[in-house]
N, C-alpha and C positions, 0 to 999 in steps of 0.2 A: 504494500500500500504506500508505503514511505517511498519505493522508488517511483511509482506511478505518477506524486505529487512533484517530487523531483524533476523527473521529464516532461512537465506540465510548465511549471515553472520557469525552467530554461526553452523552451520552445516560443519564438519570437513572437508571435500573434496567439498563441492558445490563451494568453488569461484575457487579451483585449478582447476576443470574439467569445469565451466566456461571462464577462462583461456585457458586453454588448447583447447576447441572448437574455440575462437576468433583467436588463435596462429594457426590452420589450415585451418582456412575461411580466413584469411588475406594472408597468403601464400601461399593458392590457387587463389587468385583471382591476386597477386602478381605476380605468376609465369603465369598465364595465359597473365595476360597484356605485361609482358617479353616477354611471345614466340609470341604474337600478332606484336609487337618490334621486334623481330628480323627476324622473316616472311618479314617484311616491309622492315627492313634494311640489309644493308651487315652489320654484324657483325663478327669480325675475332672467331675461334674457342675455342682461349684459353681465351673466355669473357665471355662462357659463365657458368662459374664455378664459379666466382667473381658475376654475375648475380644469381648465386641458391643462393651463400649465403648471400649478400644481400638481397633475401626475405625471406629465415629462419629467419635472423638478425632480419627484420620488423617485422614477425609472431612473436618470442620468445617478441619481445619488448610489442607488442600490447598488448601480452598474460600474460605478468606479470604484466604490469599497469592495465588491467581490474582485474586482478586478488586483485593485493590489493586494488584496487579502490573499491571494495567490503569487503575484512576483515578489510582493516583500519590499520593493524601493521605485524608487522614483514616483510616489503619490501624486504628486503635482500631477506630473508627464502623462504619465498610464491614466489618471484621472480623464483627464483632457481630452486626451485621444478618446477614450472609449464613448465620451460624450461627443465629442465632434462625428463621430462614425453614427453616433445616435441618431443626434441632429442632421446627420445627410440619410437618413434614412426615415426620420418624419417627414422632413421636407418634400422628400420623393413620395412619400401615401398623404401628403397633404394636396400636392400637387395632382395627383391620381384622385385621388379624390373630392377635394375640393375646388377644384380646377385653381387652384391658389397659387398669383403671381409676389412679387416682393412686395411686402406692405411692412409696416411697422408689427404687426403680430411677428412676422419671421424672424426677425432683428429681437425682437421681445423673448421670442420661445430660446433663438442661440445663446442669448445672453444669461438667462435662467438654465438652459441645461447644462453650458460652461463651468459656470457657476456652481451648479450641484455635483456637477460629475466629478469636477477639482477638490471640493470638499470630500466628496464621498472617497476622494482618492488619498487625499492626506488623513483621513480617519482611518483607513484600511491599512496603511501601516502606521500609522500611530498605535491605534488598540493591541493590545496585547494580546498572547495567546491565555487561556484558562488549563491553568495546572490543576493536575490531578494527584492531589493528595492520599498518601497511602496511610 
């Protein structure tokens, strides 16, 4: 197991696309329990734009602390990345989706998931590991 994490580790892109997959399972599952929420409640119209990026925020977050939670250094960096690869991949299902050209939302969501992913990346190696006491 111990070598598995190993080769995991040093392999140049496994922990960013690692990253990267947790930063779209959490924002999916984010945005689902949002529109579950807002089915339920009245919620006014200009909430629900604060509500997407808010779970971008949490995906880029999640997705940079697993990310170094796995390399071990360069929190900033690996942060970063793994949200910019984020970010170019909302962009493209916003795009597809929403037929959505450059507005201030886009500059809005980069700067928020930049933002969270670089945090999420310096907590990832900040935090320490939990010892197991015998």
């Amino acid at each position: 197991m111990k070598k598995q994490t190993e080769e995991l580790k040093n392999a140049p892109f496994m922990p960013v696309l690692c990253g990267l997959a947790v930063s779209v399972v959490v924002t999916f599952v984010l945005l689902i329990l949002f529109a579950v929420l807002l089915s339920i409640r009245d919620v006014p119209q200009p909430a629900v734009t604060p509500i997407a990026l808010l779970a971008a925020g949490a995906g880029a977050l999640a997705g940079g602390y697993c990310t170094t939670k796995i390399k071990k250094s360069k929190g900033l960096f690996y942060g970063a990345l793994t949200s910019l690869l984020f970010f170019v991949i909302l962009s493209i299902a916003s795009a597809f989706l929403d037929h959505q050209t450059l507005s201030w939302l886009l500059f809005a969501r980069l700067i928020v998931v930049l933002l969270c992913g670089s945090l999420g990346g310096i907590a990832g190696v900040n935090t320490k590991k939990k010892r197991k006491y015998k």
